[in-house]
N, C-alpha and C positions, 0 to 999 in steps of 0.2 A: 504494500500500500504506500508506505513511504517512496520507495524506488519511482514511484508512479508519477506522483505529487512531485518531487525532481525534475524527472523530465518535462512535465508541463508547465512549472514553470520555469525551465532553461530554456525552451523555444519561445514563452511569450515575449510582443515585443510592444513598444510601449510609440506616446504618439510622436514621440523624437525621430524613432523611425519613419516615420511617414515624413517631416520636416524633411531631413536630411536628403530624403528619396526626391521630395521635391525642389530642392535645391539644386541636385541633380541632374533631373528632366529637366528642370531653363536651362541650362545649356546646353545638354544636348547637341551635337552637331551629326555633320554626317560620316567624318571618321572617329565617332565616339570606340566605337563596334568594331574588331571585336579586340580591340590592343588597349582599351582601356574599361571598357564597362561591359556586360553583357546581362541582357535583362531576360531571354528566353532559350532555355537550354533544357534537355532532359536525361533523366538515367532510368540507371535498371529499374528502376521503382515505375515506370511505368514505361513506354516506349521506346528509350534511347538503350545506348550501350556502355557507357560508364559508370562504373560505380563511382557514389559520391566522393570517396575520398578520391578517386582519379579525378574527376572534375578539379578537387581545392590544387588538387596537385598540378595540374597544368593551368589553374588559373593563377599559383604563383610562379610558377614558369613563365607564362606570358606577362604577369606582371601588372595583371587586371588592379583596379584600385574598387570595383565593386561588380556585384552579381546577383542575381534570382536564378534559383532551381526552379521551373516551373511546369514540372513534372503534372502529366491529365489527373486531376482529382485526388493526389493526395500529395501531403507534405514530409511522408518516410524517410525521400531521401535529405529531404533540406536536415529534419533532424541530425542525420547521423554525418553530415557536413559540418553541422554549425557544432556538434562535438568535437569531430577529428580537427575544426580551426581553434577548438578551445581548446588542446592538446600540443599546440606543436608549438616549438621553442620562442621564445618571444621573442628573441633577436631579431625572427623573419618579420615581412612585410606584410601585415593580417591584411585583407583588403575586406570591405564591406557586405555582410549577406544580408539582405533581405528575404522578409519569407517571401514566397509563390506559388503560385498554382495558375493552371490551367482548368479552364472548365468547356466543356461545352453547352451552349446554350443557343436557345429561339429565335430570332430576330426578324421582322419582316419575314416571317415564317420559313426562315433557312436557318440552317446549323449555320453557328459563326463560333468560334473561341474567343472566350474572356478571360485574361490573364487578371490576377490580381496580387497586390504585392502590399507588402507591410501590413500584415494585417495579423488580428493575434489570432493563430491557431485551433486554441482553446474555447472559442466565440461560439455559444451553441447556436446561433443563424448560421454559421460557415461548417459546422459538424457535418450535416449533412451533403455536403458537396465537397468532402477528404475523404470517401468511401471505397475511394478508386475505382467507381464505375460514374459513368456518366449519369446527369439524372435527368427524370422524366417528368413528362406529364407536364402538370402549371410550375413544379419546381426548375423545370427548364430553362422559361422564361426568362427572357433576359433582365426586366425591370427586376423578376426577384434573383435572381447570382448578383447583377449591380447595388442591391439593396444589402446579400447579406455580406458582400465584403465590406462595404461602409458601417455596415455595424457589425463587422469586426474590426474598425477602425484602419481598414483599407484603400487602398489607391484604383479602382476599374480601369483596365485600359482593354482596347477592340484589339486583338491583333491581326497582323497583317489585313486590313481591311479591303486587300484589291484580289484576295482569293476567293471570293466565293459568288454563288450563282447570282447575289445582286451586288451593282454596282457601290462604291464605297461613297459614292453621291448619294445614295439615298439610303445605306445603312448608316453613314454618321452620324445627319441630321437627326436621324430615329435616335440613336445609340446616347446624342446628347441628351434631348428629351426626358431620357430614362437619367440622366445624372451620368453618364461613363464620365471619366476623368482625365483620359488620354486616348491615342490611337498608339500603334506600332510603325512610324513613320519612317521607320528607316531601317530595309529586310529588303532580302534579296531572294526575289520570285524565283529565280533560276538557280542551278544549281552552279556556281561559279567559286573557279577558285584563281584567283582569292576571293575571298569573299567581301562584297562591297554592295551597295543599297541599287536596287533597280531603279534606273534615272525616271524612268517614265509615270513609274508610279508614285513612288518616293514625291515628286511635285505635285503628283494629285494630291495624295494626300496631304502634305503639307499646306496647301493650299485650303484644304478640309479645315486644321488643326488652328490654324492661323486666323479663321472667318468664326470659329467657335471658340476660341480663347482656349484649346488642349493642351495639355502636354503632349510632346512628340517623346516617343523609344523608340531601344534600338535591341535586336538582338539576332543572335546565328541562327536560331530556334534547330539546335543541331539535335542529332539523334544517335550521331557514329560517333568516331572513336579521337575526334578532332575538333577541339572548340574554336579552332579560327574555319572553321567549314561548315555549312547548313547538313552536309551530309553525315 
């Protein structure tokens, strides 16, 4: 019981977090990604193929100064990261985690992904959407995933908003509506190495972000074995 109560609260995180993350987002540029910051990444814990400690491990190799695991629907692996970074010699250069997740949800009745970041864990509105399965029904819904990250005292962002079967012109607008708090403004559609922000899109949406007062991110949204590669 005690062991329990530890771990929850070691990954809670508090509204500093969220500050500091927004501090962040304003500047934001287009070579934030991925030699300094990386906001969408996953491991074993849901579709990608590193394990977290390889993740911390090659983000102090590259020398990242912050990052989100946002691993589909749960935050397993972020735990056993934000452990192995609270373990290692202090001499190294700690860089920044925030929690994340990935979810999928409804939107203008398409599946779309909603990343969420800084947000506490332990939040019983976000309980339900760290299951590791996607969820259904009215829980889908985008208004409620944007609803219960803010009241886990989290950050909504749209990601990649130029992949899916509606245009990102008319999911933004919708997505603001609902409160989202950001887009994913800077991701590279293709598979390209290196990796760098698709020019075409990348202005769309910025262009989106800038008419609605959003934060822009950025991230590899990798899955393989290579945090500077989407692959």
């Amino acid at each position: 019981m005690m062991a329990t109560k530890i771990a929850s609260a070691f990954v809670k995180q508090n509204p500093q977090d969220e500050r500091s993350l927004k501090e962040v987002w304003t500047n934001i540029q287009p070579d934030s990604c991925p030699t300094h910051y990386n906001f969408h990444l996953h491991t074993v814990f849901s579709d990608g193929q590193l394990q977290p400690q390889e993740v911390i491990e090659q983000v102090v190799a590259i020398g990242l100064q912050g990052l989100a695991i946002t691993d589909h629907h749960t935050v397993d692996g972020f735990r056993i990261a934000q452990q192995y970074l609270a373990e290692m010699d202090s001499s190294a250069k700690i860089p920044q985690l925030w929690t994340g997740v990935e979810i999928t949800s409804l939107l203008l009745t398409v599946d779309v992904h909603i990343l969420g970041y800084a947000f506490d864990p332990s939040c019983p509105a976000l309980l339900p959407y760290l299951t590791g399965s996607a969820p259904k029904g009215k829980a889908a819904q985008a208004d409620r995933v944007i609803d219960a990250i803010h009241q886990a005292g989290g950050l909504a962002v749209l990601a990649h908003p130029e992949r899916y079967r509606r245009s990102a012109n008319k999911l933004v607008p919708t997505a603001v509506k609902l409160g989202i708090d950001g887009v994913e403004t800077y991701y590279a559609y293709r598979h390209v190495d290196p990796w760098q922000p698709s020019s075409k899109q990348t202005q769309q949406v910025k262009q989106l972000s800038d008419r609605y007062g959003l934060f822009n991110t950025c991230g590899t949204d990798t899955h393989g074995k290579d945090l500077l590669l989407r692959r």
